[in-house]
C-alpha positions in Angstrom: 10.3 -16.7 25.7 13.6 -15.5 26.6 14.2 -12.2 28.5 17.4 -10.7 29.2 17.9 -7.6 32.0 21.2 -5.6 31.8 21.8 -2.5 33.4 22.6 1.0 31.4 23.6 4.1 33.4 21.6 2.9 36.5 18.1 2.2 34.4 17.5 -1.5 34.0 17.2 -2.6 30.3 14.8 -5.9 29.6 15.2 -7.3 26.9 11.8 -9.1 25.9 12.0 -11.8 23.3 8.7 -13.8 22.3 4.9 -13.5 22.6 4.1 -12.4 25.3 0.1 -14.5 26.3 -1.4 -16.4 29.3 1.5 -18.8 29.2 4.0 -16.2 29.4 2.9 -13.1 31.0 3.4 -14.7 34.4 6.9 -15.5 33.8 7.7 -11.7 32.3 6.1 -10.3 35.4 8.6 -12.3 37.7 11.5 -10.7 35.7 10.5 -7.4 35.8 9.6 -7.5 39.3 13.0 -8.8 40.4 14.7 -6.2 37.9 12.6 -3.7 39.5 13.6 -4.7 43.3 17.4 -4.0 42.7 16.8 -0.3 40.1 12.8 0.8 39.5 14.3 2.3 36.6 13.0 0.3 33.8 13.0 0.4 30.1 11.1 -2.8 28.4 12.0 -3.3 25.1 9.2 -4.6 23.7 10.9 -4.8 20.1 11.4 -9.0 20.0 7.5 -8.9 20.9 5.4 -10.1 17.6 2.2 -10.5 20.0 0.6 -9.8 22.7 -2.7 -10.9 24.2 -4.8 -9.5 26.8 -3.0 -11.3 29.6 0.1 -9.2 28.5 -1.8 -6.4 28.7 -2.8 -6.7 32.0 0.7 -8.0 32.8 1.9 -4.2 31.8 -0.4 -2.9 33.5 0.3 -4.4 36.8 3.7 -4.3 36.8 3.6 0.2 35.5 0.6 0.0 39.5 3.5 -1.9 40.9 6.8 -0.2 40.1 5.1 3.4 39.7 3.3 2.6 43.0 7.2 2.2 44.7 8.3 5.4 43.1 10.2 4.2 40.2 9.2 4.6 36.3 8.5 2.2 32.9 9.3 2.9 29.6 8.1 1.2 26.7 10.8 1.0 23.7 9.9 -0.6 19.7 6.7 -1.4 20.0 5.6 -2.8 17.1 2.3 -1.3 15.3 0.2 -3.9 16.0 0.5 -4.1 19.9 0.9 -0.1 19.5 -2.4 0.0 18.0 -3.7 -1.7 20.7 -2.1 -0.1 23.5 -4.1 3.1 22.1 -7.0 1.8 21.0 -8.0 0.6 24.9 -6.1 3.0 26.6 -3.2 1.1 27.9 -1.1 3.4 26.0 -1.6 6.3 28.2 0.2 4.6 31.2 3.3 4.6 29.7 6.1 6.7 28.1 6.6 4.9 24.9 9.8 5.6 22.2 10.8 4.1 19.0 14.5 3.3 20.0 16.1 2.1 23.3 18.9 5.1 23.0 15.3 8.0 23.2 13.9 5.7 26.2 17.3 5.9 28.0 17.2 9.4 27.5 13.8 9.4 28.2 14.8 8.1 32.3 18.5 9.8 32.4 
């Protein structure tokens, strides 16, 4: 799992690399968080992500309560169909503004 977290035009960018299960979850949610402390701008690209269990899920959906909750906003960027799917199929999907490219979820929060 490797994330990276840069800053574009005041939105925070992170960069999620990996699956994303019960052994990693907790360790994207601490990232994101402390992203979120400095800029609740956020756009997570969720391209790198080949997987993502139920744990993840919830982990999303935590951290959109969390941020949203302290007046900030997520975006979503390249999800791939499968988690997409997903996302829709149980809802999840409806928290969250979700783009193809990184450039339409910057736009997205500009």
């Amino acid at each position: 799992m490797e994330i990276n977290v840069q800053t574009e035009k005041s939105i925070q960018i992170i960069d999620i690399n990996g699956e994303v299960d019960g052994n990693t979850a907790p360790q994207v949610q601490a990232q994101i968080m402390k992203a979120a402390e400095s800029n609740p701008r956020l756009v997570l690209d969720m391209s790198h992500v080949p997987y993502m269990s139920s744990a993840g899920l919830r982990m999303l959906l935590a951290t959109y309560r969390n941020v949203v909750g302290h007046g900030g906003h997520v975006v979503l960027v390249g999800l791939v169909e499968e988690i997409k799917d997903t996302m829709e199929m149980t809802g999840f999907l409806d928290f969250f503004a979700h783009f193809d490219t990184l450039a339409e979820g910057l736009a997205a929060l500009a």
